[in-house]
Backbone as JSON Lines, residues from 0, in Angstrom:
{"i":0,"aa":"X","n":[46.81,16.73,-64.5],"ca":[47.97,16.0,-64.0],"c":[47.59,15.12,-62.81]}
{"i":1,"aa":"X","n":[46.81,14.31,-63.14],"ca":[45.79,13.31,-61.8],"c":[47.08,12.1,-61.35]}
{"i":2,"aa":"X","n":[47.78,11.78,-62.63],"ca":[48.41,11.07,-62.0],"c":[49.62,11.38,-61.73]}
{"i":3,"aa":"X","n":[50.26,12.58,-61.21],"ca":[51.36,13.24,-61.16],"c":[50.86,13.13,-59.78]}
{"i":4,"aa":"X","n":[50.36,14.27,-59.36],"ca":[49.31,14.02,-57.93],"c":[49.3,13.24,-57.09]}
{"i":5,"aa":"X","n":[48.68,11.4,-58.12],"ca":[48.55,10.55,-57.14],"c":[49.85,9.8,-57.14]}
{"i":6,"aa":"X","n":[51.06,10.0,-57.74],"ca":[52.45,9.73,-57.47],"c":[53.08,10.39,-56.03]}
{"i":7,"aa":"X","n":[52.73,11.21,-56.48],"ca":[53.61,12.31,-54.76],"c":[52.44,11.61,-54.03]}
{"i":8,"aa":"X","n":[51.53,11.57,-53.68],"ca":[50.91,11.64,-52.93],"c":[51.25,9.84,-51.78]}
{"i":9,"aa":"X","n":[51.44,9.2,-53.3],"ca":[51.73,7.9,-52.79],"c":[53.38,7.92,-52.13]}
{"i":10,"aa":"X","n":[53.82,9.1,-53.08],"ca":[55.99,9.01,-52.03],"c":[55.31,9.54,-50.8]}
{"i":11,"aa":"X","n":[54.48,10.38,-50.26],"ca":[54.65,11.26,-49.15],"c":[53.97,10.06,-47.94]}
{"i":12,"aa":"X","n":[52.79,9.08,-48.8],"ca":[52.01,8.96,-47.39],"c":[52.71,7.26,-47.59]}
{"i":13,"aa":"X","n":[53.58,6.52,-47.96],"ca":[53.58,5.44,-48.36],"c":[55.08,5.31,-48.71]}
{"i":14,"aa":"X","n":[55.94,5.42,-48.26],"ca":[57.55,5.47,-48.78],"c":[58.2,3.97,-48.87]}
{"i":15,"aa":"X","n":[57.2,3.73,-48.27],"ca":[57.55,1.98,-48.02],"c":[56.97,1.0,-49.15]}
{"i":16,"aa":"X","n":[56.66,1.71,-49.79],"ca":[55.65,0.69,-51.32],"c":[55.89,1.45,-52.39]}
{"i":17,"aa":"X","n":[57.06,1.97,-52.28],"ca":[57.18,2.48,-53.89],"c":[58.52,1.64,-54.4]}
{"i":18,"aa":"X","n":[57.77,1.51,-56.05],"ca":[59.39,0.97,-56.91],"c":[59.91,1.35,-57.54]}
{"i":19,"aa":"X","n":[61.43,1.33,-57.8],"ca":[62.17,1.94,-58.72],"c":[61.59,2.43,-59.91]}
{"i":20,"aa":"X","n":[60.38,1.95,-60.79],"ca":[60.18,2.17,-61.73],"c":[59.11,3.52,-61.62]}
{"i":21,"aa":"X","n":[58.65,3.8,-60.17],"ca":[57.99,4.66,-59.91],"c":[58.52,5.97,-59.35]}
{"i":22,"aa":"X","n":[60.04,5.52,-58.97],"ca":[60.89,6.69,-58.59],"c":[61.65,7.51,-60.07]}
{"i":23,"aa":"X","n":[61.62,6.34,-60.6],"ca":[62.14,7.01,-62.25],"c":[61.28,7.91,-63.2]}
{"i":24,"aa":"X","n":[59.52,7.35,-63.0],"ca":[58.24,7.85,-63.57],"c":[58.51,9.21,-63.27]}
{"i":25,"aa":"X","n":[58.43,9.23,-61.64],"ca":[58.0,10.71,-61.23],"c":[59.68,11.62,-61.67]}
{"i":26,"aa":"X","n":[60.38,11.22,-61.11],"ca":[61.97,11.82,-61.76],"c":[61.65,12.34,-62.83]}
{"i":27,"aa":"X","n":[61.1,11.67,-63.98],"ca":[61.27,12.14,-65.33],"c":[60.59,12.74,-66.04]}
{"i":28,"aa":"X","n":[59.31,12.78,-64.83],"ca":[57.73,13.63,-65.49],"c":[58.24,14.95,-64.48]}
{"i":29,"aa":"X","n":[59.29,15.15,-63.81],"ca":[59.51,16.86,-62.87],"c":[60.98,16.59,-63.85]}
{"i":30,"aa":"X","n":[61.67,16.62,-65.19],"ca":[62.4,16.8,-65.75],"c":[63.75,16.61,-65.82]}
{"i":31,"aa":"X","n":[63.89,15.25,-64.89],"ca":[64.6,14.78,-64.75],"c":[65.29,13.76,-65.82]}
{"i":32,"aa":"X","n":[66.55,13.61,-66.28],"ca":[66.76,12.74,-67.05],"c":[68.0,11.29,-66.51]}
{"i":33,"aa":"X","n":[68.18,10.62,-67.29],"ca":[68.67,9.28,-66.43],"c":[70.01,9.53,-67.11]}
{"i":34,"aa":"X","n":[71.45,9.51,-66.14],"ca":[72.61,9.33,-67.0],"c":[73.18,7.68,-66.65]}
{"i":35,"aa":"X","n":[72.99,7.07,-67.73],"ca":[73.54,5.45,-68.04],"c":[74.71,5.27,-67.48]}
{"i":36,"aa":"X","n":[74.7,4.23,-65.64],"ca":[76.28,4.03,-66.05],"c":[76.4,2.9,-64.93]}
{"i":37,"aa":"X","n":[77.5,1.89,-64.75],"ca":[76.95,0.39,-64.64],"c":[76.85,0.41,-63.0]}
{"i":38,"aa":"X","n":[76.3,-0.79,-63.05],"ca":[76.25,-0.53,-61.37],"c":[74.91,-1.02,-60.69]}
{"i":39,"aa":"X","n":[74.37,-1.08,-59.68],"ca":[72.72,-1.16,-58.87],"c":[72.39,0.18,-58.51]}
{"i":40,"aa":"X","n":[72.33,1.21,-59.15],"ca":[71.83,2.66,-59.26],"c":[71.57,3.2,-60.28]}
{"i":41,"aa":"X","n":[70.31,4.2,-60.28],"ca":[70.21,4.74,-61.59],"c":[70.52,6.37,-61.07]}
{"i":42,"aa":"X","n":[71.0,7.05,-61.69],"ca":[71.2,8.19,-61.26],"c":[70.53,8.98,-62.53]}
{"i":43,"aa":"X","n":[70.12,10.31,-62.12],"ca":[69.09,11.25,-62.33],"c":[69.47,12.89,-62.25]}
{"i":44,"aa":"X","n":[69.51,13.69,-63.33],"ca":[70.3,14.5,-63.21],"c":[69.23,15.76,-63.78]}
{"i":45,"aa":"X","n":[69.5,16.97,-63.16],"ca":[68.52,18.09,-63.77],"c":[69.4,19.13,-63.72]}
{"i":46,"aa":"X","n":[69.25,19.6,-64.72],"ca":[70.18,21.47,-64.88],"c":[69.93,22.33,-63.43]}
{"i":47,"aa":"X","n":[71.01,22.5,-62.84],"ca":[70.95,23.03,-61.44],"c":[70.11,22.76,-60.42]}
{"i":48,"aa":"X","n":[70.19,21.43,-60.47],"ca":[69.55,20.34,-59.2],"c":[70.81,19.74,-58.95]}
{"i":49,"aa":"X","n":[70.47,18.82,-57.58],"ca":[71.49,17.85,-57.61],"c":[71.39,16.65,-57.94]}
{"i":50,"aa":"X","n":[72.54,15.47,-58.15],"ca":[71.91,14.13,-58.73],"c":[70.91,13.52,-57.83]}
{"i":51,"aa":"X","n":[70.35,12.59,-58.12],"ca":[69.35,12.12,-57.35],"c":[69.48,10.46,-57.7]}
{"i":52,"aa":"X","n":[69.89,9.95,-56.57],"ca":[70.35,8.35,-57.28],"c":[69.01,7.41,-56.95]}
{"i":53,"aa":"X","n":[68.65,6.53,-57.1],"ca":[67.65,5.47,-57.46],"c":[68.1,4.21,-57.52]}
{"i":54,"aa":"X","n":[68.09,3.49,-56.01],"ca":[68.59,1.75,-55.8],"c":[67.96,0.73,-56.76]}
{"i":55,"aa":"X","n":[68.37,-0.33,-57.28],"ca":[67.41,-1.01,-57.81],"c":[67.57,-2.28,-57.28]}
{"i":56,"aa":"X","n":[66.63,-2.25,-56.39],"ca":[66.48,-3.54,-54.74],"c":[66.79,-4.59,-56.05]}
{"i":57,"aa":"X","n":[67.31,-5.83,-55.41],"ca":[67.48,-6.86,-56.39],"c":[66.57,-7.98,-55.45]}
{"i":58,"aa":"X","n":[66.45,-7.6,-54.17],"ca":[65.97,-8.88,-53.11],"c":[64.08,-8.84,-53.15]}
{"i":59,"aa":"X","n":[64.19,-6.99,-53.3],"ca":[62.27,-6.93,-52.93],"c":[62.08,-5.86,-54.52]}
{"i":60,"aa":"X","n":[61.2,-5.77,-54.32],"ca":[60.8,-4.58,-55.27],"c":[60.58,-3.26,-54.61]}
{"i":61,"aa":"X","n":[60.77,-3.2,-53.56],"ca":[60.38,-1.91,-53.16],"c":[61.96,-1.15,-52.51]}
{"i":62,"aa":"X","n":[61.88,-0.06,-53.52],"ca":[62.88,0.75,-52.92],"c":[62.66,0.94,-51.28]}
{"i":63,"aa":"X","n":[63.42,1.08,-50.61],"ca":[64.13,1.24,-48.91],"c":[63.78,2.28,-48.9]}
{"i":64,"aa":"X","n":[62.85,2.45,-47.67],"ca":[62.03,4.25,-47.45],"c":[63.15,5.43,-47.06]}
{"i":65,"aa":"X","n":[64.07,4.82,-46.61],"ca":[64.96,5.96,-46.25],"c":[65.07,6.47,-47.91]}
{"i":66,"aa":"X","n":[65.39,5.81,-48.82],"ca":[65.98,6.61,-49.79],"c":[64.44,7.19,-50.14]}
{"i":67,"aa":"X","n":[63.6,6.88,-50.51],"ca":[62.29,7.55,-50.86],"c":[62.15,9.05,-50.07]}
{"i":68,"aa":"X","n":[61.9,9.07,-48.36],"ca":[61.97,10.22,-47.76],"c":[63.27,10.5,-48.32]}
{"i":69,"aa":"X","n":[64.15,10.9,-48.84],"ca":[65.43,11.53,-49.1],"c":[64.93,12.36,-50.11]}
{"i":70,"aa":"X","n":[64.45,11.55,-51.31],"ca":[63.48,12.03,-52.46],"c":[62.69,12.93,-52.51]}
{"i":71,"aa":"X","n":[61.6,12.53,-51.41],"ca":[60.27,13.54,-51.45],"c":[61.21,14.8,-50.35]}
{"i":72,"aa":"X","n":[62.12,14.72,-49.98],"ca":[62.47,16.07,-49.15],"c":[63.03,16.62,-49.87]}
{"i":73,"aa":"X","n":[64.41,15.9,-50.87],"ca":[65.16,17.1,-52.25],"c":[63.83,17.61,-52.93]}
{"i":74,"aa":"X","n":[62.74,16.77,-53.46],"ca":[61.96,17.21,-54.43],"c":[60.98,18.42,-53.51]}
{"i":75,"aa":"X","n":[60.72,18.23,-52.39],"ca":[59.8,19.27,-52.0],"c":[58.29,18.81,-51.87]}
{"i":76,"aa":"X","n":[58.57,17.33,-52.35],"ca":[56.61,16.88,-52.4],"c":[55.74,17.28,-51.66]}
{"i":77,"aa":"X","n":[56.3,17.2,-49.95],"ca":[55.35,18.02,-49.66],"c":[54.56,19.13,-49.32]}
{"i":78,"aa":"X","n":[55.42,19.72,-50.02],"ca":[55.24,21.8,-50.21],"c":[54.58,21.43,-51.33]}
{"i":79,"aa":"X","n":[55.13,20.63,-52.12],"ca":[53.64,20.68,-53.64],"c":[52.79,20.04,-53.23]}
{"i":80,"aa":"X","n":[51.83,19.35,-52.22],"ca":[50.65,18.83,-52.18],"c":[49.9,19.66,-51.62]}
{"i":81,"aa":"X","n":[50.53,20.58,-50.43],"ca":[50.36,21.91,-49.71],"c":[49.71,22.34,-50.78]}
{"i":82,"aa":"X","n":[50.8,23.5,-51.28],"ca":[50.21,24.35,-52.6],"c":[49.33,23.6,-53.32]}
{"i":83,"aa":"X","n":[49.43,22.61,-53.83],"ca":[48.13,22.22,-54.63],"c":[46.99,22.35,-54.16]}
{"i":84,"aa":"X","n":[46.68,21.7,-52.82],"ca":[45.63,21.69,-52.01],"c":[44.78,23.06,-52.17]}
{"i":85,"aa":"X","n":[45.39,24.14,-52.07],"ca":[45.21,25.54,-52.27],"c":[44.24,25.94,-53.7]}
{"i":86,"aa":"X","n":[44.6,25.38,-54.51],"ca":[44.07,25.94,-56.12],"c":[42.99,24.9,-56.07]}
């Protein structure tokens, strides 16, 4: 999972250069699925998680780091790079 890895690794050290299409990647490779509905958000839903919404900048490509750190703190990224580090 090399590039699962170098996804978190890029939300944790880099929140400022990630894009929607990379907040959706990782969303959907930790089992997340997308519920369709109109608007400039994609929202993201997992069986006893909470939603997890996803801007889709229309001005830059890069999602706004506040919402990214929001991300890697619901998801826990960096307790999983921790633990990984370990094995």
């Amino acid at each position: 999972m090399g590039m699962l890895r170098k996804l978190v690794e890029k939300f944790v050290n880099e929140p400022d250069k990630i894009t929607s299409d990379e907040c959706c990647r990782l969303l959907e490779v930790l089992g997340y699925t997308e519920k369709k509905k109109p608007g400039s958000e994609r929202v993201f839903h997992k069986k006893g998680s909470s939603a997890i919404n996803v801007p889709t900048p229309k001005k830059s490509k890069f999602v706004k780091s506040p919402y990214i750190k929001r991300i890697t703190e619901v998801l826990g990224l960096e307790d999983y790079l921790e633990s990984d580090e370990g094995d």
